[in-house]
Backbone bond lengths (Angstrom), bond angles and torsions (degrees), N, CA, C in turn:
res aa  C-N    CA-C-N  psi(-1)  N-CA   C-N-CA  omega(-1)  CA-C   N-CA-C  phi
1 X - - - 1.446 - - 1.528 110.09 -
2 X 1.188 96.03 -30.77 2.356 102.00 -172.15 1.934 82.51 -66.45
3 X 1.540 113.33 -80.49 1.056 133.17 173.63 1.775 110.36 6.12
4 X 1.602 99.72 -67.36 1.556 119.23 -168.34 1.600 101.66 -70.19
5 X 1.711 118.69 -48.57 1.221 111.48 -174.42 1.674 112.38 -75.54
6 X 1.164 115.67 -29.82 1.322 105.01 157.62 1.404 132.49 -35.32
7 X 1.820 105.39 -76.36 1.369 121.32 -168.17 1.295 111.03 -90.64
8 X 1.127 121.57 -30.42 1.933 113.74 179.69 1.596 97.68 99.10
9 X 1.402 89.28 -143.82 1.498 109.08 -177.48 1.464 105.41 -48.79
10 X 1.360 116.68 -41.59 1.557 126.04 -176.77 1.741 125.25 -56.38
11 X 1.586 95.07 -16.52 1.512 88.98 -173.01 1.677 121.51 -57.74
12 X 1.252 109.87 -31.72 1.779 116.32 -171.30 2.004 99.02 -64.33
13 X 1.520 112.83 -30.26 1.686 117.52 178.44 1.336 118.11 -73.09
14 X 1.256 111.92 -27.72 1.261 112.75 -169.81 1.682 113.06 -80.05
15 X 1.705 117.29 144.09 1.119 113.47 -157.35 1.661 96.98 -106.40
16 X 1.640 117.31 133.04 1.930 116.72 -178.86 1.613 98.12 -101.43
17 X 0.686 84.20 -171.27 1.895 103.58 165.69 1.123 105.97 -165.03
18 X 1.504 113.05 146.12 2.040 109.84 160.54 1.704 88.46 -134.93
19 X 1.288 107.58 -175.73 1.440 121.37 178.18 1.997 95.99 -140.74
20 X 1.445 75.72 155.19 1.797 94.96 177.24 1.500 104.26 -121.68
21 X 1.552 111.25 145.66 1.591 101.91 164.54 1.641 103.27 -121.60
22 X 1.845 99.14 125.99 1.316 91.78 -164.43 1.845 76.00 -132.42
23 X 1.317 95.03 146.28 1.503 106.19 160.75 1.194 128.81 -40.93
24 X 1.772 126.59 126.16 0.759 113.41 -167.92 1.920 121.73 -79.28
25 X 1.458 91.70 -20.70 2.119 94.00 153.44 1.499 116.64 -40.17
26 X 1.273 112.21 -33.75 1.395 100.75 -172.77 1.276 137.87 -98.67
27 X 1.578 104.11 -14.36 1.600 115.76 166.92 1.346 115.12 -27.88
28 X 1.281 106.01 -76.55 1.643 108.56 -177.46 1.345 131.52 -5.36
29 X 1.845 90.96 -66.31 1.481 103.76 -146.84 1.825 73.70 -92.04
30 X 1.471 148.25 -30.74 1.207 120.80 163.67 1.168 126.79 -53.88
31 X 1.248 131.89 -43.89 1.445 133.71 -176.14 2.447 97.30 -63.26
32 X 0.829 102.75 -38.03 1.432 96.63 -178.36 1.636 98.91 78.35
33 X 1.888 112.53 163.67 1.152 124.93 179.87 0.956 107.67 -49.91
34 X 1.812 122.95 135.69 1.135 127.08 169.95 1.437 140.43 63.36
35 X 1.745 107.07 6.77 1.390 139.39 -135.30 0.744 138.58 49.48
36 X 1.580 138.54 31.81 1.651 130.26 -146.32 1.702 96.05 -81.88
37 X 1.369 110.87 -40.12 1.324 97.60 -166.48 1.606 116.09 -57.33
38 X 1.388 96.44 -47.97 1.454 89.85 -177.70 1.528 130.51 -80.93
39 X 1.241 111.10 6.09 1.579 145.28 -179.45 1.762 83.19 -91.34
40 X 1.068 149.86 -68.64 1.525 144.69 176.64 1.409 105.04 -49.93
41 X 1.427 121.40 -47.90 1.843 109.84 -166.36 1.473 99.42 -68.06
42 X 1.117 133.37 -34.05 1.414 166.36 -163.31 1.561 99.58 -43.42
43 X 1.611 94.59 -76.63 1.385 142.64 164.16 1.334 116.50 -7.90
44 X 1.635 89.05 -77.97 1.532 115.07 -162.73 1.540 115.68 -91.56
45 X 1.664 114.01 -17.03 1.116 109.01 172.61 1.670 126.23 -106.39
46 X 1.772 107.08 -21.25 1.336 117.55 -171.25 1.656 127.33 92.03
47 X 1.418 103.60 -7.56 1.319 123.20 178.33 1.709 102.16 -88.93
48 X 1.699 95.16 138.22 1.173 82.94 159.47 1.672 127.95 -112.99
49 X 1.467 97.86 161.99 1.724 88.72 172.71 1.304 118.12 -117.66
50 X 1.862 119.78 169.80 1.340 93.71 -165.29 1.852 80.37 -153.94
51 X 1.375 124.63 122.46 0.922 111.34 -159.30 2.036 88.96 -119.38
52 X 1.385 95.25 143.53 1.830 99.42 -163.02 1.932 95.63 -63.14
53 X 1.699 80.01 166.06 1.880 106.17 -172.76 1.516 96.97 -72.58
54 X 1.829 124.26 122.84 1.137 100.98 179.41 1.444 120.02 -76.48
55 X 1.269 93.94 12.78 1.818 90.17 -179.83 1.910 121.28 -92.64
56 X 1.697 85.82 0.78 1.828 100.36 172.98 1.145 103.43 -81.33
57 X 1.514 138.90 141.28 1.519 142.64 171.67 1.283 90.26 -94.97
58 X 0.992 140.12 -2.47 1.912 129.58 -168.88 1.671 90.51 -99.43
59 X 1.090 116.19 131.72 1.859 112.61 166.50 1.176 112.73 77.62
60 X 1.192 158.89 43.36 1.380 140.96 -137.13 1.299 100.19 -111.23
61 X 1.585 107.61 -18.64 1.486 100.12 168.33 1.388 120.99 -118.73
62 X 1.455 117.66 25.23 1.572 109.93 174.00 1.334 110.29 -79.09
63 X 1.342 129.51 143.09 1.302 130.60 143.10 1.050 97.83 -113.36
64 X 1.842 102.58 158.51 1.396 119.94 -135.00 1.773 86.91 -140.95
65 X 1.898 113.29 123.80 1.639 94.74 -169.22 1.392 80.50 -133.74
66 X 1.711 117.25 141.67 0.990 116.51 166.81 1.721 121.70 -155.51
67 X 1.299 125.23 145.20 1.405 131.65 -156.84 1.707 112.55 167.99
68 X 1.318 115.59 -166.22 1.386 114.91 166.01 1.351 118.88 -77.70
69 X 1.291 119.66 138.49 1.287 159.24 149.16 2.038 93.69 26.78
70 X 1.525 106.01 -73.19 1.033 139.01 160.63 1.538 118.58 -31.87
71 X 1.139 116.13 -73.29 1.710 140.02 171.24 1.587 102.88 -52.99
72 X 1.207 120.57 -71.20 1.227 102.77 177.48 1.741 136.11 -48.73
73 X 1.330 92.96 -41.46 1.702 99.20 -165.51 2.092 98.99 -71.23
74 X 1.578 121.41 -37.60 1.216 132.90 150.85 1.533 103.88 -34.20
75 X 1.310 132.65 -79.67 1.330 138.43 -162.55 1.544 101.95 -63.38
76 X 1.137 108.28 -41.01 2.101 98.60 -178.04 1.500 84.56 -89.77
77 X 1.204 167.07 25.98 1.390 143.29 155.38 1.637 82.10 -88.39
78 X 1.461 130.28 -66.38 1.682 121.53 171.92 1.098 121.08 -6.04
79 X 1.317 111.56 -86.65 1.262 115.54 -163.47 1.916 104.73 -77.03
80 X 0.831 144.00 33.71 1.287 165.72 -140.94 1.847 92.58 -118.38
């Protein structure tokens, strides 16, 4: 609603991002073989996700979600 009264017609174009901090034990088994899972949230919502290099010590647990307004808040209710 902030989004819409802000931008107008523009809100559905405009691109958000949020971040999640999820353990880094758990990536794995979220991302699924080969990524499928997150290759499906991907999919179905249009957002993308981007989960950090485990070989960076900086962030190790941000995931990083980004798309419309819409797409995102869908894609972090997912992985939720």
């Amino acid at each position: 609603v902030l989004l819409e009264h802000l931008a107008g017609n523009l809100a559905s174009a405009i691109t958000v991002s949020t971040q999640l901090d999820i353990a880094p034990q758990h990536h794995l088994f979220m991302m699924g073989r080969n990524g499928s899972n997150i290759k499906h949230i991907m999919q179905r919502t249009g957002a993308q996700v981007h989960f950090p290099d485990p070989n960076c010590p900086q962030k190790k647990s941000t995931v990083y979600v980004q798309g419309t307004i819409d797409s995102v808040c869908l894609a972090r209710q997912y992985l939720m």
